[in-house]
C-alpha distance (Angstrom), angle and dihedral (degrees) to the residues before:
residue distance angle dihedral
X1 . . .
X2 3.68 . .
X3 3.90 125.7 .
X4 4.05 123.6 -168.4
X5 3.66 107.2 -152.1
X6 3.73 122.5 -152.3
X7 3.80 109.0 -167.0
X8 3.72 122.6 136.3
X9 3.67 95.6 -170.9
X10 3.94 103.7 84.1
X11 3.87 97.2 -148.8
X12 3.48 89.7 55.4
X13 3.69 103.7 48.3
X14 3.65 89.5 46.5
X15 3.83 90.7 58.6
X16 3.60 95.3 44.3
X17 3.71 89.8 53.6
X18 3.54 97.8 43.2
X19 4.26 87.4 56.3
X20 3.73 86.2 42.7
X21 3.67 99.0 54.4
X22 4.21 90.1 36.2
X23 3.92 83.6 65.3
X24 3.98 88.1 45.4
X25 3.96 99.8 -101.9
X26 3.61 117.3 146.5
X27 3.80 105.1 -132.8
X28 3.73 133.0 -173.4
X29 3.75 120.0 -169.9
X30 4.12 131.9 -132.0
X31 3.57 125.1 -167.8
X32 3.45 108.9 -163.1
X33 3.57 139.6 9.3
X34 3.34 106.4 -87.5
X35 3.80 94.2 52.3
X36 3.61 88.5 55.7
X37 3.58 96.1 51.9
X38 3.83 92.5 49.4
X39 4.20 91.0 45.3
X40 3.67 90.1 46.9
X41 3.66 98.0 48.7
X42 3.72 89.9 40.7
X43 3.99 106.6 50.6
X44 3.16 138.9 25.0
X45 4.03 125.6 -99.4
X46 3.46 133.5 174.4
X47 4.29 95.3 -146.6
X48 3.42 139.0 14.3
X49 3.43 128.8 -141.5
X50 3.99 107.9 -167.5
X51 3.78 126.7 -177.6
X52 4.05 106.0 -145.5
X53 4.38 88.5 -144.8
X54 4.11 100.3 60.5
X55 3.33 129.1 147.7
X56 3.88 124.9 -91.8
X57 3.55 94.4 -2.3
X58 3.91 128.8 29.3
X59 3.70 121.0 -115.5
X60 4.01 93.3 -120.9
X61 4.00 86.5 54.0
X62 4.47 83.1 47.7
X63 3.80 88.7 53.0
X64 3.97 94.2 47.5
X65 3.36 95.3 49.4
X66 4.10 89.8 46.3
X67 3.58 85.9 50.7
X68 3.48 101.2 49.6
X69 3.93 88.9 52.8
X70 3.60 85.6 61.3
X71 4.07 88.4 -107.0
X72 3.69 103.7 156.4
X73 3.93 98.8 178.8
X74 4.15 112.1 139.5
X75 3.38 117.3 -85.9
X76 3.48 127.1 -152.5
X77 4.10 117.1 175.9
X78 3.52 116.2 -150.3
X79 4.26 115.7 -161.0
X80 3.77 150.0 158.2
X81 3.80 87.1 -134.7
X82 3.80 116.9 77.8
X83 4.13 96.9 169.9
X84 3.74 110.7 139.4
X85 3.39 87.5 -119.7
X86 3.91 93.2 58.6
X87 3.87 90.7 51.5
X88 3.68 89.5 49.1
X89 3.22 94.9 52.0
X90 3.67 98.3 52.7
X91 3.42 95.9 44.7
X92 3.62 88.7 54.6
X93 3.57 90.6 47.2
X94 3.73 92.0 65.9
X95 4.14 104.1 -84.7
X96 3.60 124.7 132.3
X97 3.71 99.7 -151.6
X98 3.78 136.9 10.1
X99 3.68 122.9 -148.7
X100 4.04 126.6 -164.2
X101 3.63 116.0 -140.4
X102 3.19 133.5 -105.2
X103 3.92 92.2 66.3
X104 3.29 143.8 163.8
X105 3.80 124.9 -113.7
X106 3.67 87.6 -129.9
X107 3.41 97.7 57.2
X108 3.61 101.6 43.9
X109 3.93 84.5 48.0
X110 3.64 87.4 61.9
X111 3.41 98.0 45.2
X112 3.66 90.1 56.7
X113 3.92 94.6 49.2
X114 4.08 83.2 52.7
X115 3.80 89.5 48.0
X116 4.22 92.7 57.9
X117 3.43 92.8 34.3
X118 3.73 90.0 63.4
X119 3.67 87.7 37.6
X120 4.05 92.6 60.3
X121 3.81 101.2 18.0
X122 4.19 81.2 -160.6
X123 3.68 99.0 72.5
X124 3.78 114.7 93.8
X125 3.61 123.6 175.2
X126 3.49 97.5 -102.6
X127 4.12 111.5 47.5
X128 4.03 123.8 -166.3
X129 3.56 143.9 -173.1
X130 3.63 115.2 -179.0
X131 3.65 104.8 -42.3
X132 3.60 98.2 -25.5
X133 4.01 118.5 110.2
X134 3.53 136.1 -162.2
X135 3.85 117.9 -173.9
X136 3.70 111.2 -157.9
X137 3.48 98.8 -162.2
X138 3.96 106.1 37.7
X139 3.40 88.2 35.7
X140 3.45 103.7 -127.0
X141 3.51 145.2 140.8
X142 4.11 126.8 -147.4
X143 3.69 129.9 -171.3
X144 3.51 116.6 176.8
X145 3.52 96.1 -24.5
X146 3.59 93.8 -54.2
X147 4.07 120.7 108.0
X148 3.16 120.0 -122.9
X149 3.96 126.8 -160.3
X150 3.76 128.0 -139.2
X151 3.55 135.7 176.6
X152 3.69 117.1 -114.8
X153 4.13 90.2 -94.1
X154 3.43 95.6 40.9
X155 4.16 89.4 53.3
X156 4.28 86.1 46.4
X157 4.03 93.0 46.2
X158 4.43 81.5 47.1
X159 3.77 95.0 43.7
X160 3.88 87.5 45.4
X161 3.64 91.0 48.3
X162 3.98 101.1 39.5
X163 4.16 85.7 52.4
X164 3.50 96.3 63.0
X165 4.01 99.1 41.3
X166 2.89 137.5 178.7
X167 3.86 82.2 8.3
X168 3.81 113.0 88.9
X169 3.47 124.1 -129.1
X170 4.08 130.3 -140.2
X171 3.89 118.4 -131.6
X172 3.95 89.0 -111.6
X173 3.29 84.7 65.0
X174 4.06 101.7 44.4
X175 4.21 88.2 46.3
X176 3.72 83.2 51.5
X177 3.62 101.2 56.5
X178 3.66 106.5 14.8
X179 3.95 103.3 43.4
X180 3.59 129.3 51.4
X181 4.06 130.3 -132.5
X182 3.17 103.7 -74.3
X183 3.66 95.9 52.1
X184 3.66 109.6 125.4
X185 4.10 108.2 -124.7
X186 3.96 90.5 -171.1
X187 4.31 88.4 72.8
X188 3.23 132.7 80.2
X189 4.08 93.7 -127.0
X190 4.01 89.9 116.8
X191 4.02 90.3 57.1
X192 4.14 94.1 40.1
X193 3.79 86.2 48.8
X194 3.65 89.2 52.2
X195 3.78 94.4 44.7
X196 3.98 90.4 55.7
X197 3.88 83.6 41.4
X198 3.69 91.5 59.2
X199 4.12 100.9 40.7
X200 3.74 86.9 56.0
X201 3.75 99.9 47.0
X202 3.65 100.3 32.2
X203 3.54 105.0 49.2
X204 3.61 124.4 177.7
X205 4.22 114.2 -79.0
X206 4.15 81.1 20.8
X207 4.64 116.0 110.3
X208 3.87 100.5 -110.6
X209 3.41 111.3 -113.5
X210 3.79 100.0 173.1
X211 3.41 108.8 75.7
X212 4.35 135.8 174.2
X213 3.93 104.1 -139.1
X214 3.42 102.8 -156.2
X215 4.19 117.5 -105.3
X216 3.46 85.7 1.4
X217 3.42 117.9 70.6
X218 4.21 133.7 -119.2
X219 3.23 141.2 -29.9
X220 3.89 146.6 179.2
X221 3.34 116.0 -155.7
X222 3.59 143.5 114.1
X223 4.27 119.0 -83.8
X224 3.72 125.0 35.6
X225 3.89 118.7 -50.4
């Protein structure tokens, strides 16, 4: 999953993004309005978490604007002002949730599961296919019984892939939501990650369930590709 966070003070964004990325988010980071306008008209995130006091253009005037370009990405307004009137007026602006700082990482972790959750009604916290498992919350991944580790890319690239099952999925669309800005789309990271991916899940003896479907992209599901 990918998160665009608009924070303007620099302390802050860093320790959003460092919780973000701990839970195996890829985050990219506005500071001001403006900027995250232009980034969330210009890629694609899965979340948005927008501080209402930005720079050069206000974060309820960002989510309008989104909004009236028929952007629909999750918002989630983060302020020092928790009047009724200040949550009203963000929700009406177009957010989806409104949380008062100070916070806790836990909490605005939650809120953001809650957030996609409602934005794909399908995703649970714990996704399958066949006997593999993928616990979004613990963090861990199953096959057969037996536990499987994974870096933190290699669980975002699985999460990404186990969502859209048994549909496959183009790598566009994995830089987009599983890699941040400054990935680099001229490697070959996305097919080495997949590789790794692949000898971990799909062990020898074991169905294959991750499979490359030719001028399309990946897929895990269960059957050939």
């Amino acid at each position: 999953m990918r998160i665009l966070v608009a924070e303007d003070v620099a302390k802050m964004s860093e320790h959003i993004r460092q919780g973000l990325e701990a839970e195996g988010y890829a985050v990219d980071l506005a500071a001001d309005g403006a900027e995250a306008q232009w980034m969330a008209e210009t890629h694609s995130y899965d979340a948005i978490v927008l501080d209402v006091m930005l720079p050069s253009r206000d974060g309820f005037a960002v989510a309008r604007q989104l909004r009236h370009k028929q952007n629909q990405v999750p918002i989630l307004f983060l302020t020092s002002r928790g009047e009724v009137e200040d949550r009203v007026r963000g929700l009406d602006a177009g957010g989806d949730d409104y949380l008062v700082k100070p916070f806790s990482m836990a909490e605005l972790l939650a809120r953001l599961r809650a957030l996609l959750r409602r934005q794909r009604p399908e995703l649970t916290n714990v996704l399958r296919v066949a006997d593999l498992e993928l616990d979004l919350l613990t963090h861990q991944a199953v096959r057969g019984g037996n536990p499987i580790e994974l870096t933190r890319r290699e669980f975002a690239l699985l999460e990404f892939l186990m969502s859209a099952s048994p549909k496959p999925v183009s790598k566009t669309a994995i830089v987009e939501h599983v890699w941040d800005q400054h990935f680099d789309s001229e490697t070959n990271v996305v097919n080495v990650h997949v590789k790794h991916l692949r000898d971990k899940i799909d062990r020898p003896g074991l169905k294959p369930l991750l499979h490359t479907v030719r001028g399309v992209g990946f897929a895990v599901r269960e059957g050939p590709a």
